[in-house]
C-alpha distance (Angstrom), angle and dihedral (degrees) to the residues before:
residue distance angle dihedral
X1 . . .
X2 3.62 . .
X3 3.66 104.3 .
X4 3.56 92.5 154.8
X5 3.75 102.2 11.1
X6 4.09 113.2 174.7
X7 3.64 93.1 14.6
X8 3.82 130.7 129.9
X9 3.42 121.4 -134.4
X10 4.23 136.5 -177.6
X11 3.54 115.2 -154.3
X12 4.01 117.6 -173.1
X13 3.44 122.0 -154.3
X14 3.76 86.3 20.9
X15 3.60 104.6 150.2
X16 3.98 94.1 84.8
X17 3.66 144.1 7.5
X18 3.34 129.4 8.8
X19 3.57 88.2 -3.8
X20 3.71 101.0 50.8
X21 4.18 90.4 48.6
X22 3.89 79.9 51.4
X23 3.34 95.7 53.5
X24 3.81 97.1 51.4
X25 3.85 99.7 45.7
X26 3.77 86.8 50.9
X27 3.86 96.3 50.3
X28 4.41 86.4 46.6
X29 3.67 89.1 49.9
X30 3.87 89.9 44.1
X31 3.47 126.2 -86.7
X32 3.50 142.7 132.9
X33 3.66 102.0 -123.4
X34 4.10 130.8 -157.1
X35 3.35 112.6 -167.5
X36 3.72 120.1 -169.2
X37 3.89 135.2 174.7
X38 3.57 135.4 128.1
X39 4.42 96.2 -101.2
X40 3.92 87.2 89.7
X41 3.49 97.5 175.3
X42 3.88 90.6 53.8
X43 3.91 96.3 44.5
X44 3.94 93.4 51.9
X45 3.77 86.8 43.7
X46 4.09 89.4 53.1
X47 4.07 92.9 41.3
X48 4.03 92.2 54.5
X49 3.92 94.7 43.1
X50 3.53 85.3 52.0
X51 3.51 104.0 46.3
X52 3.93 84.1 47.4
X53 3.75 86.2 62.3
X54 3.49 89.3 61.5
X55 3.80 96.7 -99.7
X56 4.36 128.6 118.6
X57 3.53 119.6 -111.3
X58 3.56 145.7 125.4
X59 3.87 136.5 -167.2
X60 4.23 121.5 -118.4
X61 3.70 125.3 -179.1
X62 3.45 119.8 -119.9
X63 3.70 151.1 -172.8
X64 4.12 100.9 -162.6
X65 3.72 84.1 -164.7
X66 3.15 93.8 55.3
X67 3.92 112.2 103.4
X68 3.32 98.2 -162.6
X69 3.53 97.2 44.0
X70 3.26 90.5 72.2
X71 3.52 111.3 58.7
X72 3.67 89.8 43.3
X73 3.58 90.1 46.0
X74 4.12 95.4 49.4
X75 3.63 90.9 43.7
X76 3.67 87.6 54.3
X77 3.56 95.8 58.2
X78 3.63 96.7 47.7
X79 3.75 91.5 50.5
X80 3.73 99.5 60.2
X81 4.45 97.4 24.8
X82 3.92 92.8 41.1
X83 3.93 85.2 -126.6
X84 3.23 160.7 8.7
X85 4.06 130.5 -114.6
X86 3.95 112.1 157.6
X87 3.90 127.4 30.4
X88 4.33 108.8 -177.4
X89 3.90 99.1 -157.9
X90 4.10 82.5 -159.2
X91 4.39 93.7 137.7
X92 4.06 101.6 123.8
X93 3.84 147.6 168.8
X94 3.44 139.5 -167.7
X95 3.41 140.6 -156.6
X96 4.10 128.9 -172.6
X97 3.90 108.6 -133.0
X98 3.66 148.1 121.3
X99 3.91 109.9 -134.4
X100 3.93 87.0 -103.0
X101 4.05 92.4 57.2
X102 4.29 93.5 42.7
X103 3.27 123.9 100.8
X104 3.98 136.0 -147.3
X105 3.81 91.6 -116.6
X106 4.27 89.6 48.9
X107 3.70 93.5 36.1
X108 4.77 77.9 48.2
X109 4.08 85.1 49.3
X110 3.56 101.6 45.4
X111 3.83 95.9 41.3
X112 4.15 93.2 45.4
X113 4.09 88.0 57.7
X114 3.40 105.3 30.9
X115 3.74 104.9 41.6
X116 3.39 109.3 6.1
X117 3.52 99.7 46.1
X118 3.95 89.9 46.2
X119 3.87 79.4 62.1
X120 3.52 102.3 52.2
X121 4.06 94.2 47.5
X122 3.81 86.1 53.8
X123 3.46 101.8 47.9
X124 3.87 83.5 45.9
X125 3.94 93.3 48.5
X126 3.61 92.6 44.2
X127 4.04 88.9 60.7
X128 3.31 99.9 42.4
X129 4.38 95.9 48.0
X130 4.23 88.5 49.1
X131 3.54 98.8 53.5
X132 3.98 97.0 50.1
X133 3.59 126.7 81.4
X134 2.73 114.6 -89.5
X135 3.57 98.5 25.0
X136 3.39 126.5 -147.2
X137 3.92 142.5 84.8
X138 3.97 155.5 174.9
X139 3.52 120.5 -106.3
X140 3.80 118.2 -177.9
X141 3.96 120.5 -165.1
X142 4.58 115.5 -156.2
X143 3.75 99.0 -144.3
X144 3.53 107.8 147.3
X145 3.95 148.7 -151.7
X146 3.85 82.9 -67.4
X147 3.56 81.4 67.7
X148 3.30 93.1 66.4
X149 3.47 113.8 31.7
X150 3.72 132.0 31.0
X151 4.04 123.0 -105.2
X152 3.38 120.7 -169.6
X153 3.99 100.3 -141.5
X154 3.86 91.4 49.8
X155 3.53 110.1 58.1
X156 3.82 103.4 145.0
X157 4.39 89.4 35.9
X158 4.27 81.4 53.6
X159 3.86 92.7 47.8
X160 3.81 100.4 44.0
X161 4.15 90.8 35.8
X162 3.45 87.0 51.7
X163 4.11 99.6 57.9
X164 3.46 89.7 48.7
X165 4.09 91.4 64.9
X166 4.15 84.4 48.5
X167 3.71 97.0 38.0
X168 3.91 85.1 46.9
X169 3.86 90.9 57.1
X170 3.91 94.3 41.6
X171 3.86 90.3 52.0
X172 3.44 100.9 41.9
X173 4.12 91.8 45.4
X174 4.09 86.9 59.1
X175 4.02 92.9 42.1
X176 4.18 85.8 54.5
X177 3.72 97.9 43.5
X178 4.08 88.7 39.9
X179 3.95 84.1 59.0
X180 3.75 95.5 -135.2
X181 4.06 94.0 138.4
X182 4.02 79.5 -119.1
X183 4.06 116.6 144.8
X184 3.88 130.4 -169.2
X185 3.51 127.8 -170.2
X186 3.68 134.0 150.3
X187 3.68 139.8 -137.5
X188 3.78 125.1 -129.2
X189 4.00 110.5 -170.9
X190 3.51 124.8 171.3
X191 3.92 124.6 -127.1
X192 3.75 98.8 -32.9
X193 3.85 110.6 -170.5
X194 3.74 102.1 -108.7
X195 3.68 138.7 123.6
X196 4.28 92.7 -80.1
X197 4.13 87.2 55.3
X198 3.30 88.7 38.8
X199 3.35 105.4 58.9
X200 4.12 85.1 43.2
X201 4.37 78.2 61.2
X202 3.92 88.1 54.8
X203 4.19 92.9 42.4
X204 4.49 83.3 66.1
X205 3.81 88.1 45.8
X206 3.78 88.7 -125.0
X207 3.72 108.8 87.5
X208 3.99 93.7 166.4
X209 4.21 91.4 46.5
X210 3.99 84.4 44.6
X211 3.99 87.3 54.1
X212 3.53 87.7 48.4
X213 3.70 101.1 48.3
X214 3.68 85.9 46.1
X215 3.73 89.9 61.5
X216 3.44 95.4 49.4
X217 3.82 92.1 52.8
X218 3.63 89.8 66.8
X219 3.94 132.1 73.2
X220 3.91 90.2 -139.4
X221 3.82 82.8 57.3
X222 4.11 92.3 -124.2
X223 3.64 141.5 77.5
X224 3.68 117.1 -113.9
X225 4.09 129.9 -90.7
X226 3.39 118.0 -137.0
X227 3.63 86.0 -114.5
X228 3.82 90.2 61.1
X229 4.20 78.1 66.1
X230 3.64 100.7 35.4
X231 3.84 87.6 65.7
X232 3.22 86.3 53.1
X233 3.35 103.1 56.1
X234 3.34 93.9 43.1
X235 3.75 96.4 67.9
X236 3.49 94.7 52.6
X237 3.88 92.4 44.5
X238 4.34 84.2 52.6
X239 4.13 134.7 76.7
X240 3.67 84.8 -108.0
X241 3.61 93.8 86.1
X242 3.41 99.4 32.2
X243 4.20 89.5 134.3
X244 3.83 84.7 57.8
X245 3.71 121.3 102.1
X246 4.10 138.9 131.8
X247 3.99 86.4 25.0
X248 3.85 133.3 136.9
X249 4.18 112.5 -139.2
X250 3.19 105.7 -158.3
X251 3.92 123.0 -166.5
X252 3.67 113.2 167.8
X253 3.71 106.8 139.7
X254 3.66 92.1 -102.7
X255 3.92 101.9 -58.5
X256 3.94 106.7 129.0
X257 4.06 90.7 43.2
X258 3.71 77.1 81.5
């Protein structure tokens, strides 16, 4: 308990998934948590069962590509916490096609929330953790294994997962060299049984054979839980890895060792 007890942390796309299970474990191991996304009902939902649990948070909407959201939004936060320590660019789409089967306006989407967006929040988080005292922060980027490794059905999630591992690496060389105690990593999981991978289940009509398959993709014999992340991103978000920057974590239940 109390991992990263008194910090402040922004989670986007916090409302489910990954970044709901992230949201939780930060608020038990101390945090005051902001959750923002665009499933309002869900994120005010979360924020309340949380704070009945005994933990801080509260719910904001948000656009993540949105440019001025996010100054607006950061500067928020830092008015009425005093600062802020963690930012969780976790917001994320998908979309199911080969390269021959995407179009401009899906390739547009995916590219605006996955990479773009992951830009803004870090360009937004880096200027909000240098100018408090004291400076310094964590700020943790979801990419994925699609970052890492081409799949043929994804080809707008590979491209826009894969700028956030170089874009990660870019940023968090300048944040280093600037001095401003600021790291950036990012997170690669594998299919994690949320919503997103879900809904990939329902697009072969066989959600229950997709689980399956899933499982048997994967050395450890299971697809992830978003806990299996959360964990994860907690480390990186704590003082434990405070000699940890420009790095990919990858947790994937074994599938690119292959």
């Amino acid at each position: 308990m109390g991992r990263v007890e008194g910090k402040v942390a922004l989670i986007t796309g916090g409302a489910r998934g990954l970044g709901e299970a992230s949201g939780r474990l930060m608020a038990k191991e101390g945090a005051t948590v902001v959750l923002t996304d665009l499933l309002d009902e869900d994120g005010a939902a979360l924020a309340e069962a949380i704070q009945a649990d005994g933990g801080k948070a509260e719910y904001i909407h948000q656009d993540v590509t949105d440019e001025a959201q996010w100054d607006v939004l950061t500067a928020d936060i830092v008015a009425r916490h005093g600062r802020l320590d963690i930012v969780v660019n976790n917001a994320g789409v998908v979309h199911d096609a080969n390269v021959e089967d995407t179009t401009l306006e899906a390739w547009r989407h995916v590219n605006a929330v996955n990479s773009e967006a992951v830009f803004l929040g870090t360009r937004a988080a880096i200027s909000a953790m240098k100018s408090q005292d004291p400076i310094g922060g964590s700020i943790v980027n979801i990419s994925s294994i699609a970052g890492l490794v081409g799949i043929d059905n994804l080809a707008a999630y590979n491209a826009s997962k894969g700028a956030v591992r170089l874009f990660t690496k870019s940023a968090a060389l300048h944040v280093a060299e600037a001095r401003y105690n600021i790291r950036i990593n990012s997170v690669h999981p594998s299919y994690t049984w949320t919503p997103m991978v879900q809904l990939l289940g329902d697009n072969t009509g066989d959600r229950d054979g997709f689980f399956d398959a899933l499982g048997a993709a994967h050395p450890l014999g299971r697809p992830g839980v978003a806990m299996d992340v959360a964990w994860g991103v907690l480390y990186l978000a704590s003082d434990e890895s405070t000699w940890v920057t420009g790095s990919e974590l990858v947790i994937d239940g074994g599938i690119t060792s292959r």
